[in-house]
N, C-alpha and C positions, 0 to 999 in steps of 0.2 A: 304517088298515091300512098303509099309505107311510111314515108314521112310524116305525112298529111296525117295520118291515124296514130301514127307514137306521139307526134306533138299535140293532138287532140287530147288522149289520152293521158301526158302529164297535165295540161294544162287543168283536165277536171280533176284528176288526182288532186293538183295543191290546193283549187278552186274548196274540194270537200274538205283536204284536211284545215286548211285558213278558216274553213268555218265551224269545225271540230274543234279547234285552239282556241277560235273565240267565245264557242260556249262556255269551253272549260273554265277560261280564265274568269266569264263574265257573273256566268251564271254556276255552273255545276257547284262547285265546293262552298259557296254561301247558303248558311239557313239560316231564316228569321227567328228571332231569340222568342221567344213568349214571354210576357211583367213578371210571371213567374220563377223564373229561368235565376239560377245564382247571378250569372251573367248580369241581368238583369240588377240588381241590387247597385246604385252608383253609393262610390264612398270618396271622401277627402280625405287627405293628409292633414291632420293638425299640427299645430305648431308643437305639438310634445311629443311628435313622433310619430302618433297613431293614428288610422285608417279609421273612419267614422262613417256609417250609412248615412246619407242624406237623403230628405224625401226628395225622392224623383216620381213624377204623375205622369203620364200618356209616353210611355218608355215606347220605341222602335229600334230592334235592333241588330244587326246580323253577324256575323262570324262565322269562321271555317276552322275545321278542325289544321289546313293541310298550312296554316302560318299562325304565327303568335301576332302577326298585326294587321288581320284582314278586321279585327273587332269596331266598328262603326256604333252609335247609338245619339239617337236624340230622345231630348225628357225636357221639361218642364220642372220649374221647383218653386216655392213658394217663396224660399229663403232670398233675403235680400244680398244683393252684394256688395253691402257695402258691413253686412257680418259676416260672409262670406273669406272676406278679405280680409277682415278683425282675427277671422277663426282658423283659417286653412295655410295651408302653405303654397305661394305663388308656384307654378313651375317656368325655368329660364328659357329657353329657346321650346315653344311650342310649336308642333308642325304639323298640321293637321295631312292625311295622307287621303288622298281621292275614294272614293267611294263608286260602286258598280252606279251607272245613270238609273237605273231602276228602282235603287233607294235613295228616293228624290230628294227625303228629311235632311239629310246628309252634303252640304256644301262647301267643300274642305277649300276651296281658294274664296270665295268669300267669309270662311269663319277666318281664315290666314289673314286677308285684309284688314276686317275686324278688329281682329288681335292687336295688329301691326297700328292701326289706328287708335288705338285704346275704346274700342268701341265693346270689346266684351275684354274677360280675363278670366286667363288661363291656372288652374290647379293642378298640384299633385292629387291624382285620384289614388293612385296604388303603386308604390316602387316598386319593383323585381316583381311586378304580377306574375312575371315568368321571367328566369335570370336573363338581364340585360335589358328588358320590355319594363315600362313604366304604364300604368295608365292614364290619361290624360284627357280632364275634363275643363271644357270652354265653357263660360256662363254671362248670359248679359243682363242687362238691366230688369231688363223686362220677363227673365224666367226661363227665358228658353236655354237649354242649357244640349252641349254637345259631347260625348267621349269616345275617345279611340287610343289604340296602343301605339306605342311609337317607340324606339331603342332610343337608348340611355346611351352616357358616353361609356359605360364597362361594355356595353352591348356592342359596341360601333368595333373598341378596341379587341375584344375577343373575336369576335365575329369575326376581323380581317384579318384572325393568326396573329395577333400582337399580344405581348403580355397584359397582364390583367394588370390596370394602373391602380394605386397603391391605395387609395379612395376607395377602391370596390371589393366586394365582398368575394372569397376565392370562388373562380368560374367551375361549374358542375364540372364531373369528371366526361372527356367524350369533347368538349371544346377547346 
């Protein structure tokens, strides 16, 4: 019978914390951005180096303070892309990172395929938005346009304890 009640007992124990983990991860640390929000503001890379606002319309967007690449957002934009493509800078391996099911706008293996299919194309939005994070904007034909943060190769190389490769700008002190 003592058995019977300890193994009860763990069992609701993990049963509550599995589902303690899963709020946390799913839901607790994302909050919805407002149009308003800096966040909010999407910009490109130009070809002359510099970060430029783009009009973004019907923005959705979340982020958490507790990672530099939980930042998810979809927007609309008027701009065509084929100035788009005249005006910004491509980015090389784009990899759009999953999103909570609950920000539905947000479909990181179909905008991947997309990508992969030349069905949309991907920008530099913001390099070092935070040392090693780039921000990375998807856009297609038709306006809809996607961003999210993703690590750069100095991010990938710092990050795993390896020297900073000779491309990149010296890593903050603390990495």
């Amino acid at each position: 019978m003592n058995g019977k009640l300890v193994a009860g007992f763990i069992v609701v124990l993990a049963v509550v914390f599995g589902a303690g983990l899963y709020y946390f991860q799913v839901y607790a640390y994302y909050d919805r951005l407002d149009a308003a929000a800096p966040a909010a503001q999407i910009h490109a890379t130009g070809f002359a180096g510099a970060s430029e606002d783009i009009l973004a319309e019907n923005f959705e967007g979340i982020d958490a303070d507790t990672s530099p690449i939980r930042f998810r957002a979809c927007f609309t934009t008027p701009l065509s892309l084929s100035m788009m493509t005249e005006s910004f800078v491509p980015y090389e391996r784009p990899a759009p990172l999953v999103a909570p099911n609950w920000f539905s706008c947000f479909d990181a293996n179909r905008i991947g395929e997309d990508l992969e299919a030349g069905k949309a194309v991907a920008f530099m939005g913001e390099e070092n938005i935070e040392y090693g994070i780039d921000r990375v904007i998807a856009v297609y034909p038709d306006g809809r346009g996607y961003a999210w943060n993703q690590i750069n190769h100095c991010g990938e190389a710092v990050f795993d304890g390896d020297p900073t490769p000779a491309d990149c700008p010296p890593a903050p002190q603390g990495n």
